[in-house]
BALOBA-1460 file (C-alpha; in Angstrom, 3 decimals):
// residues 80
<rec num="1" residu="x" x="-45.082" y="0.186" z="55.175"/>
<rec num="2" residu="x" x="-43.449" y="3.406" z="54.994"/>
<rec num="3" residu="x" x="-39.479" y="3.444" z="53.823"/>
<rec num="4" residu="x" x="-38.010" y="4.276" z="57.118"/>
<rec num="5" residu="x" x="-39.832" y="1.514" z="58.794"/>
<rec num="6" residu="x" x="-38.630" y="-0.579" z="56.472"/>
<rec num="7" residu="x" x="-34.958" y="0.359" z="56.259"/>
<rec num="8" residu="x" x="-35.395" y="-0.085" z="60.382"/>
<rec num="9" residu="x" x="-36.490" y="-3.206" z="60.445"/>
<rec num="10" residu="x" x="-33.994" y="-3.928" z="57.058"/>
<rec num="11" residu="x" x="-31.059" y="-2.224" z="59.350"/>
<rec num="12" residu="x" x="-31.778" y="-4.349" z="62.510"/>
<rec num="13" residu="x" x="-32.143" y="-7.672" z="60.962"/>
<rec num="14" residu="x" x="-35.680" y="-7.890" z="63.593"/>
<rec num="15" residu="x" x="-37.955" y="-9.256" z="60.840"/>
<rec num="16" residu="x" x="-37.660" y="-11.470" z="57.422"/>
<rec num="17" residu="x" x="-38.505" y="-8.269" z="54.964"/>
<rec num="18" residu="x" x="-38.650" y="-10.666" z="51.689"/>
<rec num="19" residu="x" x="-42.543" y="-10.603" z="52.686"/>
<rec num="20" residu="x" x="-42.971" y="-6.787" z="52.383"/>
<rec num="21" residu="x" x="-41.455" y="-6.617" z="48.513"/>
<rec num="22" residu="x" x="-43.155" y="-7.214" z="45.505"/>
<rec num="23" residu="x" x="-41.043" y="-9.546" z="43.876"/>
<rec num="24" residu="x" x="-43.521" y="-9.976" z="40.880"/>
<rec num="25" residu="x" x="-42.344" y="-7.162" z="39.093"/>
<rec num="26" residu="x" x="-38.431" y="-7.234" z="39.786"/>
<rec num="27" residu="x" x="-36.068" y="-7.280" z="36.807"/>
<rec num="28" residu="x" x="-32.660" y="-7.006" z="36.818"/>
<rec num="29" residu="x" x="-30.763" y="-4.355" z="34.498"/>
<rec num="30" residu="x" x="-29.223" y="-5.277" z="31.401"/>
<rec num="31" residu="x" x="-30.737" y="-8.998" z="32.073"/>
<rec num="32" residu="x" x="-33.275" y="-8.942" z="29.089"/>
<rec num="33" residu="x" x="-33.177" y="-12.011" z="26.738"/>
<rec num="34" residu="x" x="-33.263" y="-12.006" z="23.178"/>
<rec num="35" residu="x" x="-32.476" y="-14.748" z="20.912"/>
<rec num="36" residu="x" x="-30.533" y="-15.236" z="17.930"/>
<rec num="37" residu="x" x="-29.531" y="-18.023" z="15.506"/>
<rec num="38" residu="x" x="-25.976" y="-18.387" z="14.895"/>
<rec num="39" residu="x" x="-24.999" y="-21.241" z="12.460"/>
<rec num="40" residu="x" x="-21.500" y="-23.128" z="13.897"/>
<rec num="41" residu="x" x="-19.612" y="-25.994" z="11.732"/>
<rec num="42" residu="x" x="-20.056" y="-29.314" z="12.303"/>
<rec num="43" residu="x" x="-16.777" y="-29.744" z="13.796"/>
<rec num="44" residu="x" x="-17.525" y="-26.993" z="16.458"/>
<rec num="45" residu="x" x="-20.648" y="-27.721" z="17.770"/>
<rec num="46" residu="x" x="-18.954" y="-31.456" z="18.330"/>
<rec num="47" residu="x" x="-16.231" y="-29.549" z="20.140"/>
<rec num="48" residu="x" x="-18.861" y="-27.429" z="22.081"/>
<rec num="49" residu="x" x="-21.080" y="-30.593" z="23.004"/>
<rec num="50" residu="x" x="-17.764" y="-32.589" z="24.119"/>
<rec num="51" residu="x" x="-16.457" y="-29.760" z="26.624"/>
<rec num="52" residu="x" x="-20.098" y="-28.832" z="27.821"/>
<rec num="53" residu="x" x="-20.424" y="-32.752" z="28.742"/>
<rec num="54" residu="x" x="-17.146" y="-32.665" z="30.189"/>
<rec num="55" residu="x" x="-18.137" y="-29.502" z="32.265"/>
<rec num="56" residu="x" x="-21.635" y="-30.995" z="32.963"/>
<rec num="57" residu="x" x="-23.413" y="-28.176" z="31.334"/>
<rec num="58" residu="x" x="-25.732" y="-27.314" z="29.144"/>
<rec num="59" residu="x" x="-24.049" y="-26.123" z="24.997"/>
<rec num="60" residu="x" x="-25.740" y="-23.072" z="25.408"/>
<rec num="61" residu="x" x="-24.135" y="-22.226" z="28.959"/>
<rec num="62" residu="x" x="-20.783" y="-23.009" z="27.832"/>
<rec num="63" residu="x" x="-21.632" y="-20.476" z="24.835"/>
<rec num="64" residu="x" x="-22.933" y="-17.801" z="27.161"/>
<rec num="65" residu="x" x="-19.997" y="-18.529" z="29.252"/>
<rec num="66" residu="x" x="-17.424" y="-18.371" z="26.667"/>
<rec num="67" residu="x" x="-18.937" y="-15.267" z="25.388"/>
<rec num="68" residu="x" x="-19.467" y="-13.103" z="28.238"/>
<rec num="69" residu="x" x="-15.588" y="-13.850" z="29.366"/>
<rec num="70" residu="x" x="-14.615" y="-12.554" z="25.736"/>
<rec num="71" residu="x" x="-16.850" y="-9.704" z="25.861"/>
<rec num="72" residu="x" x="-15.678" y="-8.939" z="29.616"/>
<rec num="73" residu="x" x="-11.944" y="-8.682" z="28.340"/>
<rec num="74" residu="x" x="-12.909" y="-5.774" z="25.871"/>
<rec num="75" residu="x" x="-12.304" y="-2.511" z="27.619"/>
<rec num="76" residu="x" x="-14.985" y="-0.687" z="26.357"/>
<rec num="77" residu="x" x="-17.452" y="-3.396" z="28.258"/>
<rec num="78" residu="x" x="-15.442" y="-3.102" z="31.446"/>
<rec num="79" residu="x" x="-16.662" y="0.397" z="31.366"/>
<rec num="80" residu="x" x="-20.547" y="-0.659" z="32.015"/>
């Protein structure tokens, strides 16, 4: 399918266009995983697991979560 037809069909809402993509071989930007190790105290990972069971999630999402709100406040990673 050529672009235009595409965008047409995308434009007039006519025909489900999730079909026509190759999904396979989508990644997001800036989305890549790597892991790390990061050693906590006792008494923090006990504080971690309490609020994540609190919140009904996961210790690793309320890390991620924590994190990324941190690293959101800095100004120079507003910028990106």
């Amino acid at each position: 399918m050529k672009a235009k037809e595409f965008d047409e069909k995308f434009d007039a809402n006519k025909a489900d266009i999730i079909d026509q993509l190759d999904t396979a071989s989508v990644k997001r930007p800036n989305r890549e995983q790597k892991r790390v190790n990061v050693d906590f105290p006792t008494w923090m990972i006990e504080s971690l697991d309490n609020e994540a069971a609190r919140l009904g999630v996961t210790r690793q999402s309320i890390i991620k979560v924590w994190l990324a709100e941190r690293l959101e406040s800095l100004p120079s990673v507003k910028d990106k």
